[in-house]
TILO-944730 format. One record per residue (C-alpha): x, z, y. Coordinates in steps of 0.001 Angstrom, whole numbers, plus 500000, padded with zeros to 6 digits. Each point is the difference from the previous one (the first is absolute). Layout:
N
XZY
...
***
This chain:
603
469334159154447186
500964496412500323
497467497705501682
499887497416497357
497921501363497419
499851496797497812
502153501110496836
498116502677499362
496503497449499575
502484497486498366
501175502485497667
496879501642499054
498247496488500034
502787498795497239
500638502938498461
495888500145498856
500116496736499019
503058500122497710
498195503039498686
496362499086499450
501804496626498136
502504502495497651
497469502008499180
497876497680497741
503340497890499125
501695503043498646
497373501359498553
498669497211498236
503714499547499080
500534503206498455
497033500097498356
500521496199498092
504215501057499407
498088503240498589
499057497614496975
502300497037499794
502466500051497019
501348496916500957
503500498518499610
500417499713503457
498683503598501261
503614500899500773
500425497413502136
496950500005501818
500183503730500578
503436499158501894
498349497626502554
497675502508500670
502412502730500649
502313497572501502
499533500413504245
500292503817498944
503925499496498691
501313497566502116
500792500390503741
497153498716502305
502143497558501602
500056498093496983
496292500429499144
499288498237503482
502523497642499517
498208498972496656
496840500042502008
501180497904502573
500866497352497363
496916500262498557
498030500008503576
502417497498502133
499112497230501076
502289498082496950
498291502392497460
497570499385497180
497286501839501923
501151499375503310
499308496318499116
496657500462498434
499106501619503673
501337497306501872
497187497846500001
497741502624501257
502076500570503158
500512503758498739
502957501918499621
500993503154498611
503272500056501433
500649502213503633
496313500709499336
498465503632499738
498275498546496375
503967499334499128
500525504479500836
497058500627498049
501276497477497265
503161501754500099
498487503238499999
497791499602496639
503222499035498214
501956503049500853
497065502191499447
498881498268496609
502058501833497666
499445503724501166
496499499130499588
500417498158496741
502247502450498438
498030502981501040
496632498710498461
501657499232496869
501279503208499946
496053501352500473
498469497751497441
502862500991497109
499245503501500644
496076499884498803
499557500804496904
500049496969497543
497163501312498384
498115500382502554
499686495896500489
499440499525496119
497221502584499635
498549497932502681
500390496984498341
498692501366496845
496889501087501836
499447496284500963
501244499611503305
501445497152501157
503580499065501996
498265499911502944
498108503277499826
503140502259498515
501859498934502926
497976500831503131
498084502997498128
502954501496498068
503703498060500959
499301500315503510
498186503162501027
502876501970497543
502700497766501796
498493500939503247
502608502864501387
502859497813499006
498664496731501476
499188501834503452
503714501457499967
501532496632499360
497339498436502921
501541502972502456
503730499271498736
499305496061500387
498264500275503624
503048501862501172
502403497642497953
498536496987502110
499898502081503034
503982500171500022
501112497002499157
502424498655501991
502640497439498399
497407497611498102
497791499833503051
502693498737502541
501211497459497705
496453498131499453
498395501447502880
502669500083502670
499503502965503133
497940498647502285
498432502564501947
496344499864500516
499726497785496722
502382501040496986
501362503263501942
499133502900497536
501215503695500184
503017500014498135
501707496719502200
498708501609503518
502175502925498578
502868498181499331
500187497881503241
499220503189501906
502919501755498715
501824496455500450
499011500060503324
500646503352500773
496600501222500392
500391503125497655
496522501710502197
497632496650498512
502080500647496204
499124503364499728
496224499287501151
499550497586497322
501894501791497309
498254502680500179
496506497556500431
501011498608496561
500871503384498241
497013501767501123
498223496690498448
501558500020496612
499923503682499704
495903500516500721
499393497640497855
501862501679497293
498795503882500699
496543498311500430
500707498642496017
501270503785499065
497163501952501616
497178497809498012
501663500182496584
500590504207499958
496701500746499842
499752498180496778
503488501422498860
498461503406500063
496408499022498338
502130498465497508
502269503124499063
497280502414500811
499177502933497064
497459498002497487
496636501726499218
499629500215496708
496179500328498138
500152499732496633
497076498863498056
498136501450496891
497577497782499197
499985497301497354
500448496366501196
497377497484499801
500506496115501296
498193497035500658
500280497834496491
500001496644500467
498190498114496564
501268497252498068
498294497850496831
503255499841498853
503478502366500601
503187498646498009
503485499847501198
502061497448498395
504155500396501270
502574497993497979
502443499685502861
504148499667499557
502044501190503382
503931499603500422
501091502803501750
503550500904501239
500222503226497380
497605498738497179
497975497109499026
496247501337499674
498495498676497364
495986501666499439
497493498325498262
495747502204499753
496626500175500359
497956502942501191
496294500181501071
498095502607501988
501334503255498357
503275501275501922
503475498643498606
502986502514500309
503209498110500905
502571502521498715
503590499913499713
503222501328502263
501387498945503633
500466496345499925
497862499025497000
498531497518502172
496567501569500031
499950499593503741
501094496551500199
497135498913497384
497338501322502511
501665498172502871
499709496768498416
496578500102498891
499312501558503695
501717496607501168
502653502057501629
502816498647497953
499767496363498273
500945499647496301
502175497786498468
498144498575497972
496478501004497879
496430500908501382
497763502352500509
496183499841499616
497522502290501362
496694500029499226
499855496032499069
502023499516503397
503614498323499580
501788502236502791
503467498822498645
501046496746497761
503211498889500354
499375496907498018
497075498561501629
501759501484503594
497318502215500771
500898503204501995
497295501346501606
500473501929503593
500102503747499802
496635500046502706
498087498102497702
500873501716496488
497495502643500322
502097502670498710
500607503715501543
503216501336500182
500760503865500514
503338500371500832
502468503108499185
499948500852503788
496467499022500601
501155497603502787
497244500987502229
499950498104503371
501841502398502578
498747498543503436
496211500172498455
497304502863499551
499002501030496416
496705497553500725
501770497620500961
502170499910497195
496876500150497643
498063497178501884
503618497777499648
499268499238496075
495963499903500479
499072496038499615
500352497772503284
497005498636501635
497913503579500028
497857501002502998
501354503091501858
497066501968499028
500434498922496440
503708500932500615
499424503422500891
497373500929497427
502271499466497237
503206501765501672
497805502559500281
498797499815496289
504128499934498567
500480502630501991
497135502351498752
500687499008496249
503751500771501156
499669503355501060
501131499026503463
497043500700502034
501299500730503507
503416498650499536
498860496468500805
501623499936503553
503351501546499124
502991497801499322
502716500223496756
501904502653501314
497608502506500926
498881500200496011
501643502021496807
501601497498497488
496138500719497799
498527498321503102
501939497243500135
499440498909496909
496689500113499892
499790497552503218
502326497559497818
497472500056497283
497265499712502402
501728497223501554
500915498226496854
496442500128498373
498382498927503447
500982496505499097
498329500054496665
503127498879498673
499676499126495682
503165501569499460
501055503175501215
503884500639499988
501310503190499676
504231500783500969
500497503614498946
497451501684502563
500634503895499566
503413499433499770
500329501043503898
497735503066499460
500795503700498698
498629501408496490
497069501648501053
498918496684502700
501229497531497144
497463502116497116
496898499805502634
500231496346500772
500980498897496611
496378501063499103
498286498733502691
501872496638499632
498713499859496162
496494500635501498
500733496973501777
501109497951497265
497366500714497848
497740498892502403
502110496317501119
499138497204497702
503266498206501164
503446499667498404
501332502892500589
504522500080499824
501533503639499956
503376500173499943
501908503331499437
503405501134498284
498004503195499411
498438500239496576
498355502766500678
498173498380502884
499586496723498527
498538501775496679
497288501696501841
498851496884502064
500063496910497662
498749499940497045
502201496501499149
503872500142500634
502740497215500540
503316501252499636
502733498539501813
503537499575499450
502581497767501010
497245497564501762
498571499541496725
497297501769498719
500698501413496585
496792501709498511
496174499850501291
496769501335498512
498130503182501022
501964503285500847
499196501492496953
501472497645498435
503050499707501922
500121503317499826
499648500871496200
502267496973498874
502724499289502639
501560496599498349
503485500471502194
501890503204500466
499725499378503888
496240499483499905
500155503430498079
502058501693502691
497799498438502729
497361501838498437
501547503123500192
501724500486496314
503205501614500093
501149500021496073
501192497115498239
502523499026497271
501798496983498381
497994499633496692
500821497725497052
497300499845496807
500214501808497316
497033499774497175
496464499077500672
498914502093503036
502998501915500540
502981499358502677
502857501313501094
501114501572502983
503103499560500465
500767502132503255
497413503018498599
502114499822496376
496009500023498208
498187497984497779
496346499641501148
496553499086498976
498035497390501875
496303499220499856
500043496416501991
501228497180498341
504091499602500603
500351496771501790
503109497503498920
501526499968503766
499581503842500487
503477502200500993
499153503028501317
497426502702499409
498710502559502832
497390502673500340
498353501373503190
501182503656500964
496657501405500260
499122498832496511
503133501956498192
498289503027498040
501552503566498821
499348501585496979
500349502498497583
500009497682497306
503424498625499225
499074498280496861
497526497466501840
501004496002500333
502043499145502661
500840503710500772
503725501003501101
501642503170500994
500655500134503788
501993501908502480
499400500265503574
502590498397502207
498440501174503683
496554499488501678
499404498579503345
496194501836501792
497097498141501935
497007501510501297
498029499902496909
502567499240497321
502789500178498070
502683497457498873
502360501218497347
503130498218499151
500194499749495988
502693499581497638
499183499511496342
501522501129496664
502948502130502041
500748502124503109
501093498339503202
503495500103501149
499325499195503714
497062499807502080
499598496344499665
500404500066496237
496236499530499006
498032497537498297
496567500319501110
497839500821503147
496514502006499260
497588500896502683
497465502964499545
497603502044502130
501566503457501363
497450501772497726
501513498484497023
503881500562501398
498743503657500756
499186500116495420
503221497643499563
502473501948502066
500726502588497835
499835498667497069
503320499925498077
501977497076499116
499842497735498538
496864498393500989
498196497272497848
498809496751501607
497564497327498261
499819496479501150
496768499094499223
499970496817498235
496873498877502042
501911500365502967
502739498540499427
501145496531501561
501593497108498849
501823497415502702
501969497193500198
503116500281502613
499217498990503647
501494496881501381
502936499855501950
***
């Protein structure tokens, strides 16, 4: 052991220094590049990065320029009879800029993996900038920023080249580990080299098995077996009460793929967004969330101008009032399941006051006892229930809904589809479903917008929607699977052109119509071939679900090939078991009640 202990105080005292200062620059670094879109994020990202490419020599030697005595700074100091230069502040100086960009680079790296939604749920629960970064940004970030504070400590604790340019080795003073190992070997003192090489690797390496031993307990309580409890009971939720509940959106959005163009009006009774994977049903509750910024419209809710592009008002997404469930539920990780709740109640509430009305979402909930658990110790049922919870807590006048069983199974997504109409008819908000399941969005709102292209191309109630399709893709969005080109041919008849048929039609035959189409379910056998709109069929092949059948059709011939048919008829096994053996051919009527007129979909 050598007798001159001083590097080892030098180097710690330095080393902490340059560490305590990189840990709030980096991380308030990371967090702000996190954000920018700037023009010049490129080039600011490759200062910061910089001392980690090129050679330390060079970093000190930039330093020193900077520093000197004929340097900007060095001649701001000047007056003050301070220098940085052969100085231990000038190790520690050189230290933070080595160490800077392991610490920088590894925070950003732990903010960009939390989930994006995460921060906008926040936002949309009315927290501010402030308050999503120490409660969510920085707890999540946590792991990462305490690896990148280990990696920078031990960064700083090695440097050598930058630290003998500005600092010099002057033992006693600037004389840290690294340079009493090099002037040791120099010297031929290998004894003192190996003392303090090993001094500086059992250093670095505690600190880093120290980092490692916290984080694998919460490794394995992360990817431990989830206990699942499903729930039975109906849903009930705190309503907030308005005089008045209208949503007014007429809001244009340029996007990269398509330009969405939606223009309604909905009040308290739940609206279906419906249409297929990139509609831009999503995107419509993101803007009126605040999440996304429109080009150019507004949106009104409830009297409140939340968007105007005109009169450049755009409203903050903490202070829109509006509740956003998201697909994945986006529950806070790093937070209990009353915690999560309490995030979205109202700020300014006593603790007791807090408490009482966890306790109440969670009773109405069905999550009695579950209150102390976190996200990944509950089923996918569980989780969304703490969403909703969360969501409503804030009383928010619109509630936004982004396809929330699509994550569960059949038998989960049935259960909670009826306890989240339970819910609905109880909320006196705006309530926004959206859904590329008809099915799903049939049985939940009684009003449908249907979505295509970005624009919207028929509203009205689902019966409506339903019963008269105007497009052929807002009839196969609704689940009809048999259409034809049709041309006119007398009052109330039409052709179909790919069916080879003249048919009947009650509804009035509009001038723009093309195609005609009937629902599957609604095609009826008989034993009556002389009826209207009756045709002699032959079956092409059937394809089985649990309950029914499809049979392929082809009319007024038999099929040559199994994809030779015409028409597609479902029926009940109990009729298939009658129709089966039945010989052919088979006679099919087209009601004219049922059948549907529609103009071609846009391109």
């Amino acid at each position: 052991m050598p007798q001159d202990l001083s590097p080892l105080w030098i180097s710690l005292k330095t080393s902490l220094l340059a560490t305590f200062i990189t840990f709030f620059l980096g991380i308030a670094a990371a967090y702000w590049m996190l954000g920018y879109r700037g023009k010049a994020k490129s080039l600011i990202e490759s200062i910061f990065i910089a001392p980690l490419i090129l050679p330390p020599t060079v970093v000190g030697f930039i330093l020193l320029v900077f520093f000197g005595k004929n340097g900007p700074i060095g001649r701001l100091l000047e007056p003050f009879d301070f220098t940085i230069v052969f100085t231990w502040y000038g190790a520690a100086i050189a230290a933070t800029v080595v160490a800077f960009p392991l610490m920088y680079k590894t925070s950003l790296g732990a903010f960009a993996q939390i989930d994006r939604n995460l921060l906008q749920v926040a936002r949309t629960l009315g927290a501010s900038e402030a308050t999503i970064f120490w409660r969510i940004g920085l707890p999540l970030a946590l792991p990462g920023i305490l690896a990148g504070t280990t990696l920078a400590f031990a960064r700083a604790l090695g440097e050598f080249g930058a630290t003998l340019m500005l600092a010099g080795n002057i033992p006693g003073q600037t004389q840290t580990i690294p340079m009493a190992i090099y002037f040791a070997v120099e010297a031929g003192a290998m004894n003192e080299a190996w003392f303090w090489a090993i001094t500086i690797m059992v250093i670095s390496l505690s600190g880093i098995i120290a980092v490692n031993f916290w984080q694998e307990p919460r490794e394995k309580s992360r990817t431990g077996e989830r206990r699942r409890r499903e729930q039975e009971s109906e849903v009930s939720a705190l309503p907030p009460r308005f005089s008045a509940t209208e949503l007014r959106v007429d809001i244009e959005k340029i996007l990269a793929g398509f330009d969405l163009k939606v223009s309604f009006s909905t009040d308290e009774q739940p609206l279906g967004l419906l249409g297929g994977s990139g509609a831009g049903k999503s995107m419509i509750l993101r803007c009126i969330a605040g999440i996304e910024t429109p080009t150019r419209g507004f949106i009104i809710l409830n009297g409140r101008v939340l968007f105007d592009s005109q009169k450049g008002i755009n409203v903050p997404s903490c202070d829109r009032r509006v509740g956003f469930l998201f697909q994945n539920y986006a529950l806070f990780p790093h937070m209990s399941v009353a915690q999560n709740i309490a995030f979205g109640l109202p700020p300014g509430l006593s603790p007791v006051a807090i408490k009482q009305q966890v306790e109440a979402q969670l009773v109405q909930m069905q999550l009695e006892g579950l209150g102390d658990r976190y996200p990944h110790q509950l089923s996918g049922g569980q989780q969304q229930r703490v969403a909703l919870a969360r969501a409503l807590a804030s009383q928010p006048e619109a509630l936004l809904l982004d396809e929330p069983f699509s994550a569960l199974d059949t038998h989960l997504r049935s259960q909670l589809e009826q306890q989240m109409m339970a819910t609905l008819a109880d909320y006196q908000g705006v309530t926004l479903f959206v859904t590329h399941n008809m099915e799903e969005a049939y049985r939940v709102c009684p009003n449908l917008l249907v979505m295509e292209q970005g624009r919207a191309v028929q509203s009205g109630s689902k019966y409506e929607i339903f019963e008269h399709p105007t497009t052929v893709n807002v009839a196969k969005l609704t689940g009809c699977k048999n259409f034809s080109p049709a041309i006119l041919k007398g009052d109330r008849q039409v052709e179909a052109v790919d069916w080879d048929c003249t048919l009947r039609v009650i509804e009035s035959i509009p001038n723009s119509f093309s195609h005609v189409g009937i629902r599957a379910h609604q095609i009826n056998f008989t034993n009556e071939p002389n009826q209207e709109n009756t045709f002699p069929c032959w079956l092409v092949r059937t394809s089985e679900t649990p309950h029914r059948m499809t049979l392929f059709l082809k009319l007024h011939s038999s099929p040559t090939n199994s994809h030779d048919y015409h028409l597609q008829a479902e029926v009940f096994k109990e009729k298939w078991a009658i129709l089966k053996d039945q010989p052919l051919p088979w006679h099919v009527q087209l009601e004219p009640l049922r059948l549907m007129l529609m103009e071609q979909s846009t391109k």
